[in-house]
C-alpha positions as a printed Julia matrix, in Angstrom:
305×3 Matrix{Float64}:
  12.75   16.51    4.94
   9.08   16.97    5.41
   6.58   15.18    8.01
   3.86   13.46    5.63
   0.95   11.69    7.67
  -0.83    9.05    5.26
  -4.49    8.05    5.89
  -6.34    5.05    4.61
 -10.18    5.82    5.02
 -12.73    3.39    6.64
 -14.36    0.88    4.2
 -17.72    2.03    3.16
 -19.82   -1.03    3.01
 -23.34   -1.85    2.34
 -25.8    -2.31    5.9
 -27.28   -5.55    4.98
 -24.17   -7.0     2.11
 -20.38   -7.18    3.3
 -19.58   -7.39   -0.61
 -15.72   -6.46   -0.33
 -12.76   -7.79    1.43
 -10.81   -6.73    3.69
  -7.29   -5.93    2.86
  -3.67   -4.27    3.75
  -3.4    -1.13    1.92
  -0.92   -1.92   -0.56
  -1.06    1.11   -2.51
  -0.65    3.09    0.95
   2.32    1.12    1.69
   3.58    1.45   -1.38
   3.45    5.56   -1.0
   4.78    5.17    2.5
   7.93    3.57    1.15
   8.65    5.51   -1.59
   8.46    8.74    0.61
  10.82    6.94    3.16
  13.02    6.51    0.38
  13.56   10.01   -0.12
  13.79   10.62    3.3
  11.05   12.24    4.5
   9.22   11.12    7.75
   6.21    8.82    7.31
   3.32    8.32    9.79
   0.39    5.84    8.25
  -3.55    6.19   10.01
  -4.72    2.54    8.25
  -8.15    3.31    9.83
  -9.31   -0.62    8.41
  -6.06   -2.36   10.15
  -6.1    -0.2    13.17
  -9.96   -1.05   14.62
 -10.27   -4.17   12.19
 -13.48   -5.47   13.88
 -15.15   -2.07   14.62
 -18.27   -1.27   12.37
 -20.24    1.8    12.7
 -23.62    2.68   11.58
 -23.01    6.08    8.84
 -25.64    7.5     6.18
 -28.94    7.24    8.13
 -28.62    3.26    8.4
 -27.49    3.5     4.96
 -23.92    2.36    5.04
 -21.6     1.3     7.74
 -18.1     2.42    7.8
 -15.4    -0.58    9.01
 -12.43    0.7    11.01
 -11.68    3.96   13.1
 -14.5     6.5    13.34
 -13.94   10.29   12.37
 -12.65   11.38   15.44
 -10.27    8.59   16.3
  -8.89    9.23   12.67
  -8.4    13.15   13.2
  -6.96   12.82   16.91
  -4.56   10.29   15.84
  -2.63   12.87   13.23
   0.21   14.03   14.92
   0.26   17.81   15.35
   3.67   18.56   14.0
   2.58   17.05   10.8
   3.0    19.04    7.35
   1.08   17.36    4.88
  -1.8    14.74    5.12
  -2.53   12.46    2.4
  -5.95   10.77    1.86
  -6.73    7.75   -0.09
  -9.91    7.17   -1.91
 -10.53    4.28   -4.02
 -14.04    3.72   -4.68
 -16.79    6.28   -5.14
 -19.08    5.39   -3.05
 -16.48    6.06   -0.2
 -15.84    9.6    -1.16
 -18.81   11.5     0.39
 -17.52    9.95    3.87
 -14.0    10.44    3.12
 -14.89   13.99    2.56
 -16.42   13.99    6.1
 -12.98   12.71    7.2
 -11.16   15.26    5.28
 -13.59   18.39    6.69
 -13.16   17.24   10.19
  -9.12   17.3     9.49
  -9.58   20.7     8.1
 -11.3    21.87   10.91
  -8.6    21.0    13.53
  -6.11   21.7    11.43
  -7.13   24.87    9.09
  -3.22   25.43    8.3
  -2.01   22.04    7.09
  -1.98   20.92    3.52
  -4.89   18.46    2.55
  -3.59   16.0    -0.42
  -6.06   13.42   -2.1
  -5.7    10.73   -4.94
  -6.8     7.29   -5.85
  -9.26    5.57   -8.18
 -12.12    8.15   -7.07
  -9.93   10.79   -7.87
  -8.28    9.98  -10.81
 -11.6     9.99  -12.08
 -12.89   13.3   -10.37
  -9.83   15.3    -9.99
 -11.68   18.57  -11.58
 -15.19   18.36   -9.24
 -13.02   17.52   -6.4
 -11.11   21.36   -6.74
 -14.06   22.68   -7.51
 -16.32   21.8    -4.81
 -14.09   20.38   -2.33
 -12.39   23.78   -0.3
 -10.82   21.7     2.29
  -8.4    19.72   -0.63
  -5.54   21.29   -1.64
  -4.45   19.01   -4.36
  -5.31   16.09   -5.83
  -2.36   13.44   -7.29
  -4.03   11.59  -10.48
  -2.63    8.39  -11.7
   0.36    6.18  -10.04
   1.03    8.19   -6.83
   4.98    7.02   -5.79
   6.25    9.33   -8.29
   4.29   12.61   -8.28
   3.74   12.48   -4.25
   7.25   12.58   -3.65
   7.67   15.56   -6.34
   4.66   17.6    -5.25
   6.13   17.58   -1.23
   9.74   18.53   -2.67
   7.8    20.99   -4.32
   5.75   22.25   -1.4
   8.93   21.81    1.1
  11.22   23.58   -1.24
   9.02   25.6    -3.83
  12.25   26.66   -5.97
  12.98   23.7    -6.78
  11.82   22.48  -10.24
   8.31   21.19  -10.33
   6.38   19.12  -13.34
   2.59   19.78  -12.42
   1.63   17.06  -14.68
  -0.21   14.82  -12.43
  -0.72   17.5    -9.92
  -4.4    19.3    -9.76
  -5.31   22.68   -8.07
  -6.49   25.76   -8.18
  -3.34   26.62   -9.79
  -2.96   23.27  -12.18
  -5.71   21.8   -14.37
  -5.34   19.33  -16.66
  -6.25   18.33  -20.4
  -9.42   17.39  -21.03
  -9.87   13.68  -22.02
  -9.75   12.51  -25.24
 -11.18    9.41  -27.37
 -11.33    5.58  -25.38
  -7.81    6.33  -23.48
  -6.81    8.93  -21.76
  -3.25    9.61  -23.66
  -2.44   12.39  -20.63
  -2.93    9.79  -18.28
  -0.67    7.08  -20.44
   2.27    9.87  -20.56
   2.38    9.77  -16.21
   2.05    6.15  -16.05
   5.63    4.84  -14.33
   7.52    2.89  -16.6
  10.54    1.65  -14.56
   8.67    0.0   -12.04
  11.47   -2.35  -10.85
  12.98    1.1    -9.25
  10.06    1.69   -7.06
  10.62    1.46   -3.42
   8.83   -1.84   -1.87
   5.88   -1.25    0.3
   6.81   -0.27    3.99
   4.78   -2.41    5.53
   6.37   -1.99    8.65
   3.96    1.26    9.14
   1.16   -0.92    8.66
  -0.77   -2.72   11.21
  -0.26   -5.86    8.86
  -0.57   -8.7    10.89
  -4.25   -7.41   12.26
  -4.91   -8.52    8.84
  -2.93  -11.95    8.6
  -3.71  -13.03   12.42
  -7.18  -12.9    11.46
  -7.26  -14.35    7.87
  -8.7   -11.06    6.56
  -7.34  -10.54    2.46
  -8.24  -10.71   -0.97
  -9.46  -14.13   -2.75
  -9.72  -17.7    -1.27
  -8.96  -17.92    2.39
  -5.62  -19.77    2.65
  -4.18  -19.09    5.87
  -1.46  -15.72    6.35
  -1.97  -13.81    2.76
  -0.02  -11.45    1.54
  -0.66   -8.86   -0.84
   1.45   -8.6    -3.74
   1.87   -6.69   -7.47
   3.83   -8.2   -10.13
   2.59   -5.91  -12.81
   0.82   -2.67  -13.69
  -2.06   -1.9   -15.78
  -3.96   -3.69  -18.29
  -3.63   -3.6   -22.01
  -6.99   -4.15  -22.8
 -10.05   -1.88  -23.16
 -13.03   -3.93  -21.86
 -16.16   -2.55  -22.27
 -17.72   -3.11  -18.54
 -14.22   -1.64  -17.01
 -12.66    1.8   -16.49
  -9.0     0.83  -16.53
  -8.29    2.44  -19.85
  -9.87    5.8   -19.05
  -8.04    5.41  -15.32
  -4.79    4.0   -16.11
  -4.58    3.94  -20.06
  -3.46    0.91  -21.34
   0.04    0.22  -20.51
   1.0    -2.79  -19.26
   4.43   -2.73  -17.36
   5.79   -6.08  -15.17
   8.07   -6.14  -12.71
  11.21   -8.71  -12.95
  10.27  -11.89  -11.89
  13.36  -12.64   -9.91
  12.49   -9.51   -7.87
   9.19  -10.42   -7.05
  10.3   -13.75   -5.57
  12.51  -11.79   -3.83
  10.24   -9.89   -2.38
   8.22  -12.69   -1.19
  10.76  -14.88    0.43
  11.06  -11.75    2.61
   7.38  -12.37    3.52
   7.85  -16.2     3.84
  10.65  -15.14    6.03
   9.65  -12.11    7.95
   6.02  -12.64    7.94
   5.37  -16.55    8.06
   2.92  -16.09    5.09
   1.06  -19.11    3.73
  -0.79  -18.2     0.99
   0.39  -15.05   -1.61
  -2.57  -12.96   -3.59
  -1.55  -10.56   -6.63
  -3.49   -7.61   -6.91
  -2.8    -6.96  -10.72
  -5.34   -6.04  -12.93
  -4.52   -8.68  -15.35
  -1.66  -10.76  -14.01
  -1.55  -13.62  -16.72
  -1.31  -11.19  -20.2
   2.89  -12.68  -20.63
   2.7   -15.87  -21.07
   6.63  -16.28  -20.8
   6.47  -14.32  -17.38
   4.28  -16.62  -15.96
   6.72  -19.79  -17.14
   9.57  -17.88  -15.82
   8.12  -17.1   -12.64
   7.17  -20.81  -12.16
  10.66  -22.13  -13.31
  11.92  -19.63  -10.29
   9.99  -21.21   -7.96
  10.96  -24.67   -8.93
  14.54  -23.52   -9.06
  14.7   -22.08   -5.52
  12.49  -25.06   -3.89
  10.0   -22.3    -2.47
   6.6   -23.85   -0.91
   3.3   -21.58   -0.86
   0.05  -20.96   -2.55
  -0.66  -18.28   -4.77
  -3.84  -17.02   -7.03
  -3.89  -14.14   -9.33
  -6.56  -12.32  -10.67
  -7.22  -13.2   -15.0
């Protein structure tokens, strides 16, 4: 069993524009769970949900950075810690993340440095090569090859696929034509078996006591997935070259599950899905609805389309 600390980086926002919302860390919850899953120990820094009305001035003026500052981030690690995971989703976060990630380095020269995300997926190879402080980077889907690469790392004779996995020691193909096949071969197909987000390691309700989520305001909202990926190639997005174009959803019946342990546990009023493209089924959507109907469920929902 291995000690993995999980950190989700400060927003990096515009001075003058707040032009993104605030929300839980789904995909860090997400990771968090799976890991649990398999038994390892699981500490989360959400650096947003733990300082949620804390801006700071970063980049000459430039930017600001919303949630914990470097040093609250770094002294919060705890020292017995093996392996620390950083999440970076957009690019223009990365140059401070890296700050983050030096500053970890720093106080902690001997401890494995792990990276993925959007930004990475998409920079995995400049990221190795001018990046020191990173050991690896995890492209793609995370649940899966985070879990193998710290079996690997705790137990190094164990069996290890390094697809997914960039180092000094793994590359990875180069990308071919208007999808990335590699990245199509990692995507998780069974995503039914993935662990459900452990939001229990999440500051959560910072979020819902202060009406802070994704899309129209509606009271307690809850993050959710129903599906994975998009299978379309539109010219103004990057999903294709990021995620290919597999579209997986999850079982309808276990997605209302999962949210009447929200209703329940959480008092949520108002559900938002975080899918790419939630409404490409047709039939899901009609069974889903027919679900709700059946089990006389009451909330609001949205979805992106």
């Amino acid at each position: 069993m291995a000690h993995v600390t999980l950190i989700r980086p400060p927003m990096v926002i515009l001075r003058l524009v707040q032009s993104r919302s605030t929300c839980p860390p789904i995909g860090i919850a997400y990771l968090a769970g799976s890991l649990r899953s398999m038994k390892h120990e699981v500490a989360v820094i959400d650096a947003v949900g733990e300082s949620i009305f804390q801006f700071t001035k970063i980049n000459k003026n430039k930017n600001i950075a919303h949630g914990l500052t470097i040093e609250e981030i770094v002294n919060r690690i705890d020292p017995t810690t093996e392996y620390i995971c950083v999440s970076t989703m957009f690019s223009i976060e990365w140059p401070y993340d890296y700050q983050i990630i030096r500053a970890i380095k720093k106080k902690y020269p001997n401890k494995i440095i792990i990276v993925g995300g959007e930004h990475v997926t998409a920079a995995s190879d400049w990221i190795i090569k001018n990046c020191p402080e990173v050991d690896y980077c995890v492209i793609g889907e995370g649940e899966k090859k985070l879990i193998e690469l710290i079996n690997f790392l705790s137990c190094p004779e164990k069996r290890f696929d390094k697809n997914g996995i960039i180092s000094r020691t793994f590359s990875r193909p180069s990308r071919e034509g208007p999808v990335d096949k590699y990245l199509m071969s990692l995507r998780i197909r069974s995503v039914d078996d993935i662990p459900l987000p452990a939001w229990d390691l999440v500051p959560l309700n910072n979020y819902l006591d202060n009406n802070f989520g994704y899309g129209v305001d509606k009271g307690r909202n809850m993050p959710m997935l129903a599906t994975r990926g998009c299978p379309y190639q539109c010219t103004f997005c990057s999903s294709a070259q990021m995620w290919s174009t597999r579209y997986v959803a999850r079982d309808p019946a276990k997605v209302l599950d999962e949210m009447e342990t929200y209703l329940k546990d959480y008092k949520i009023d108002n559900f938002s899905f975080y899918d790419l493209t939630a409404i490409v089924k047709k039939d899901w959507i009609v069974k889903f609805c027919q679900l709700i109907i059946e089990r006389d469920l009451e909330f609001s929902w949205q979805l992106p389309s």
